[in-house]
LOMI-521179 format. One record per residue (C-alpha): residue number from 1; x, y, z. Coordinates in Angstrom, 1 decimal, always signed. Example, Ala and Ser with C-alpha at 12.3 -4.5 7.8 and 13.67 -1.06 7.14 Angstrom:
! LOMI-521179
+--------+--------+--------+--------+
: markol :     c1 :     c2 :     c3 :
+--------+--------+--------+--------+
:      1 :  +12.3 :   -4.5 :   +7.8 :
:      2 :  +13.7 :   -1.1 :   +7.1 :
+--------+--------+--------+--------+
This chain:
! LOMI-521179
+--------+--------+--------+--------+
: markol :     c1 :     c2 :     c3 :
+--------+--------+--------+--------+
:      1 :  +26.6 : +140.2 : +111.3 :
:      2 :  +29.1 : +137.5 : +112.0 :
:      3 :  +28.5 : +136.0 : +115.7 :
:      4 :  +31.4 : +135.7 : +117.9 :
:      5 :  +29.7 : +133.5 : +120.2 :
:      6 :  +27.4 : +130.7 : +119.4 :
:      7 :  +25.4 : +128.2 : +121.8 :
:      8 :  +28.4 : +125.1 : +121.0 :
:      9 :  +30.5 : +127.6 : +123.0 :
:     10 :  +28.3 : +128.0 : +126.3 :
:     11 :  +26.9 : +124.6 : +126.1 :
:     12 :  +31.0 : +123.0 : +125.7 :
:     13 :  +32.0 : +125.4 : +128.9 :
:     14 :  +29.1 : +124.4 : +130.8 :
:     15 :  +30.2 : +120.3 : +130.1 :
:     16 :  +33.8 : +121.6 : +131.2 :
:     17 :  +32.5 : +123.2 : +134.2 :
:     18 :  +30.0 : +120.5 : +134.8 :
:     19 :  +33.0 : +118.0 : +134.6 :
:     20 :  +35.5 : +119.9 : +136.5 :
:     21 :  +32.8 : +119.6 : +139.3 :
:     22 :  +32.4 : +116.1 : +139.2 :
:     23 :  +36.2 : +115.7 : +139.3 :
:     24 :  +36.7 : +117.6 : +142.6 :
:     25 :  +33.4 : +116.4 : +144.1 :
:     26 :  +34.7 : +112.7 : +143.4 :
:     27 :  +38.5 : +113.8 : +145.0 :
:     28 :  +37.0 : +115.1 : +147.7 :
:     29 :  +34.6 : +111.9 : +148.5 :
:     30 :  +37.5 : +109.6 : +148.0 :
:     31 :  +39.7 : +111.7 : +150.2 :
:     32 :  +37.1 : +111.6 : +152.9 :
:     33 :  +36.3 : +108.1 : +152.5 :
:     34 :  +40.1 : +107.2 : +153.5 :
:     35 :  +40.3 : +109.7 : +156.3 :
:     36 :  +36.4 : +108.1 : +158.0 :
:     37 :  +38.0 : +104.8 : +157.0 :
:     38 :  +41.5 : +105.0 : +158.6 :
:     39 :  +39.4 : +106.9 : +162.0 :
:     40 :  +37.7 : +103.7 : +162.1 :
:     41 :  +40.6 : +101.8 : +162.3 :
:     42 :  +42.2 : +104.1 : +164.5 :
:     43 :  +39.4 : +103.5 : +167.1 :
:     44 :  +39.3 : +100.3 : +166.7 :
:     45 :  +42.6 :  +99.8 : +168.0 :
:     46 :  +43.6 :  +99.0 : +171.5 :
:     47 :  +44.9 : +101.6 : +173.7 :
:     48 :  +48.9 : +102.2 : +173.3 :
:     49 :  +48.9 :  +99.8 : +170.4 :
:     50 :  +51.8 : +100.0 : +168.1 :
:     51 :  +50.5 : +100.6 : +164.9 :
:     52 :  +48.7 : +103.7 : +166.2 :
:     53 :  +50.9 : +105.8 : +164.3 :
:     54 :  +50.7 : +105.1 : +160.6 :
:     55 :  +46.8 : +105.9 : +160.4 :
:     56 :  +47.6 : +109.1 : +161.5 :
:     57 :  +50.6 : +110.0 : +159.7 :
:     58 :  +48.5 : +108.6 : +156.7 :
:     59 :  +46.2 : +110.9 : +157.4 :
:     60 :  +48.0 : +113.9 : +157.9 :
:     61 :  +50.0 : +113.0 : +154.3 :
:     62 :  +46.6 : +112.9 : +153.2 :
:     63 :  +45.3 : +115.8 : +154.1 :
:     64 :  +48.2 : +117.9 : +153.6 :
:     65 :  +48.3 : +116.7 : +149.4 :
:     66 :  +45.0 : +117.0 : +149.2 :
:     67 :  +44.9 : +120.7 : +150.5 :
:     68 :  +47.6 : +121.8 : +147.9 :
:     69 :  +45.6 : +119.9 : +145.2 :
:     70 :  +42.7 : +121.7 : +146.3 :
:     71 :  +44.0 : +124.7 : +146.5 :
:     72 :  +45.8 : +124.6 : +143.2 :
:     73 :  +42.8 : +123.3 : +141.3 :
:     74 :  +40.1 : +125.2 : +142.6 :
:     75 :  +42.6 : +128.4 : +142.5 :
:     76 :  +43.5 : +128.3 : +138.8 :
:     77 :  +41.6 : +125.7 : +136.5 :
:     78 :  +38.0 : +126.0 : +138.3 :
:     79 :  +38.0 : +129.5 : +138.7 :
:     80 :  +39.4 : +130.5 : +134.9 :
:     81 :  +36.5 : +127.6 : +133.7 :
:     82 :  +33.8 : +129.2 : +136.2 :
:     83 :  +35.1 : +133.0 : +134.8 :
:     84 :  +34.8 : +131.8 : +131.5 :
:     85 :  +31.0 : +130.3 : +132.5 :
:     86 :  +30.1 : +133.5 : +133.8 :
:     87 :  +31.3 : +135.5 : +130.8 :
:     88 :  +29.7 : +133.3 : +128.3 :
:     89 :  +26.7 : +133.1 : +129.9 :
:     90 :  +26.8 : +137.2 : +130.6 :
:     91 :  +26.3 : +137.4 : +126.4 :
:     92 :  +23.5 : +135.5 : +126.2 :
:     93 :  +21.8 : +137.6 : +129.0 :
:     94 :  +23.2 : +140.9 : +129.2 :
:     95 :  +23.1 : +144.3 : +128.1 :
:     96 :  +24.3 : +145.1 : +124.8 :
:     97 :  +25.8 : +148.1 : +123.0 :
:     98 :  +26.2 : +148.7 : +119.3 :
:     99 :  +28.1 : +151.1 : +117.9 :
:    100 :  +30.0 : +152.1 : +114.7 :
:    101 :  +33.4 : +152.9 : +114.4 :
:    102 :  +36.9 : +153.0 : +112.5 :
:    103 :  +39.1 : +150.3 : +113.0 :
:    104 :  +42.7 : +151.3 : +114.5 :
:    105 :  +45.1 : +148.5 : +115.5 :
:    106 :  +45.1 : +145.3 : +117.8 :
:    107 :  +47.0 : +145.7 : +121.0 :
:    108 :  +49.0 : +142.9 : +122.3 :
:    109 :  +49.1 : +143.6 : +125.9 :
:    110 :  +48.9 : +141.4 : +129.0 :
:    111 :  +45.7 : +142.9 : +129.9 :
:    112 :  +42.3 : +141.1 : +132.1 :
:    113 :  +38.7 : +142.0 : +131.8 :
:    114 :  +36.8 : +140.4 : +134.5 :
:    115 :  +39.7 : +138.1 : +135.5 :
:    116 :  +40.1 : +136.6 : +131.5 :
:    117 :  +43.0 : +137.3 : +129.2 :
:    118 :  +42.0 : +139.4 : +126.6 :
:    119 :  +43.3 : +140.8 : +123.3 :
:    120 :  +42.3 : +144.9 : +122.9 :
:    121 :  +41.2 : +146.0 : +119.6 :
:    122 :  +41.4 : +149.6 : +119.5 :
:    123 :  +38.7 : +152.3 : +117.4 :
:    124 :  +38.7 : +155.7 : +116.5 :
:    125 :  +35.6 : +157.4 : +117.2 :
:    126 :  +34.5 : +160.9 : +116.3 :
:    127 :  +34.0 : +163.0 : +119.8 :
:    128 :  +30.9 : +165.3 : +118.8 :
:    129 :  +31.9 : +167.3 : +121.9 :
:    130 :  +35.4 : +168.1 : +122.4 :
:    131 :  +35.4 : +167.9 : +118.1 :
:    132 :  +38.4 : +165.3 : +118.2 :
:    133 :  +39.2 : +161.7 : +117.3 :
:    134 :  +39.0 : +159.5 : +120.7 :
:    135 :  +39.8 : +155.9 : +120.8 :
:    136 :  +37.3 : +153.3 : +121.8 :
:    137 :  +39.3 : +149.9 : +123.3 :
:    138 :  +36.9 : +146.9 : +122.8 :
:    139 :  +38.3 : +143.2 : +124.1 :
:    140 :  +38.7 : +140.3 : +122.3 :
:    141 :  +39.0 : +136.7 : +123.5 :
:    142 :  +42.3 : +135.1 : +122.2 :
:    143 :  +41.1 : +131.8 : +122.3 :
:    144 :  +38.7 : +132.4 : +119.3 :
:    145 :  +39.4 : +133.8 : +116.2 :
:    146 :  +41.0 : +137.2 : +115.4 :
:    147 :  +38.3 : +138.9 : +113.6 :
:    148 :  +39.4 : +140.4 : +110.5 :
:    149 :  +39.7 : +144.0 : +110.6 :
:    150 :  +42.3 : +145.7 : +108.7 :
:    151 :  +43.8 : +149.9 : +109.3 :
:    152 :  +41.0 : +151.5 : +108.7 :
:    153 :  +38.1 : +149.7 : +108.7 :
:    154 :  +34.4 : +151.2 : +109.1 :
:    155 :  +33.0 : +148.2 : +111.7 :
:    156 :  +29.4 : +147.9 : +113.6 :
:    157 :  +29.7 : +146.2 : +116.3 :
:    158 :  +28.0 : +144.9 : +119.3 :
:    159 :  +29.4 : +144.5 : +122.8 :
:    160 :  +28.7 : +143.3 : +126.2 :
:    161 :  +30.8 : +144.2 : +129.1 :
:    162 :  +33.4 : +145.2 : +126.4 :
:    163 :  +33.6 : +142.1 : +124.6 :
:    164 :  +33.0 : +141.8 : +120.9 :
:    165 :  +29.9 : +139.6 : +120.3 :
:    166 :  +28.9 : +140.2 : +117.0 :
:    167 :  +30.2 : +142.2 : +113.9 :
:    168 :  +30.1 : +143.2 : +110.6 :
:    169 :  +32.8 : +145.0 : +108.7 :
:    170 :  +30.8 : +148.0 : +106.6 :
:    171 :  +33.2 : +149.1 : +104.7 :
:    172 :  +37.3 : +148.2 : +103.7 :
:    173 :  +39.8 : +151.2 : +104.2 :
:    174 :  +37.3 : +153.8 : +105.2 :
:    175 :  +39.5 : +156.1 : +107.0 :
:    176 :  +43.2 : +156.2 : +106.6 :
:    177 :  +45.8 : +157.0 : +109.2 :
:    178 :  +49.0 : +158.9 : +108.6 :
:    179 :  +52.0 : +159.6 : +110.6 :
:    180 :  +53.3 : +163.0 : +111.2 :
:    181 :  +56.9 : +164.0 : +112.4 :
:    182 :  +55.6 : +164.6 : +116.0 :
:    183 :  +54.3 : +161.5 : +116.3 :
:    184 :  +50.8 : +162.7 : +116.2 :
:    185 :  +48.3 : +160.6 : +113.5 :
:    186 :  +46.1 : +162.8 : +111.6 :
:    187 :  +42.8 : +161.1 : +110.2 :
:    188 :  +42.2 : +161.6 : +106.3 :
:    189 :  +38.7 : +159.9 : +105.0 :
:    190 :  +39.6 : +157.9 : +101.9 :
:    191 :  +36.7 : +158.7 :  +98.7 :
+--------+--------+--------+--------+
């Protein structure tokens, strides 16, 4: 079976993570360090002095960029790094389903499993129940690579949380799909 995800990928988010951390934790110290600095200085200062004003303004200025910054950074690029993190680390320690179906298309949608952009790779799947064909939507991350499936395809695969983790293509051009005038698809097994 062909591994989506390997170790290089959780230990090279947990360095981004682990740098994005020290980033903002150095930010912040800095930011504080000028704002306990320039109170210093402010106390310091006789009472009605002149220059009272620019170590507040400073600070103010201060405080006001770093809020946006914060709330930009920790709002976007920390928390798709940390989603990312958490997914990763979820294959590595979570449940896991396998199952074995025909490959049907890719679907090119803006679509978000648990807050990451993902790619949907629909299946056709025999319905012992109602007796139908049902389709099965798996995700797939679009930062890695596409895997290979072609119209048709018999795949095993294994998921967690809906993500492809591992697969392995069985056979090429198992099933076949045709159109009808209704716009209905009828499913013919190729010999």
């Amino acid at each position: 079976m062909v591994s989506v995800y390997s170790d290089a990928d959780y230990l090279a988010i947990y360095k981004q993570r682990r740098r994005a951390r020290i980033f903002y934790g150095s930010l912040l110290t800095a930011y504080l360090v000028f704002c306990i600095s320039l109170w210093i200085y402010y106390m310091s200062l006789p009472y009605k002095d002149p220059n009272q004003g620019w170590p507040k303004m400073s600070v103010y200025v201060a405080s006001a960029i770093f809020m946006v910054f914060s709330c930009i950074f920790l709002g976007i690029k920390y928390s798709r790094i940390r989603r990312y993190y958490r997914m990763i680390s979820y294959v590595s320690t979570g449940l896991k389903n396998e199952e074995t179906n025909h490959f049907y298309c890719f679907e090119e949608k803006s679509l978000q499993k648990d807050n990451i952009d993902v790619v949907a790779a629909i299946f056709e799947t025999w319905n012992k129940k109602k007796k139908e064909w049902m389709e099965r939507e798996v995700y797939c991350d679009p930062e890695k690579p596409m895997p290979p499936f072609e119209e048709g395809d018999h795949v095993r695969y294994i998921t967690q949380s809906n993500f492809i983790i591992q697969y392995e293509i069985l056979q090429k051009r198992a099933l076949e799909f045709e159109e009808v005038d209704d716009d209905e698809e009828i499913l013919r097994i190729s010999e």
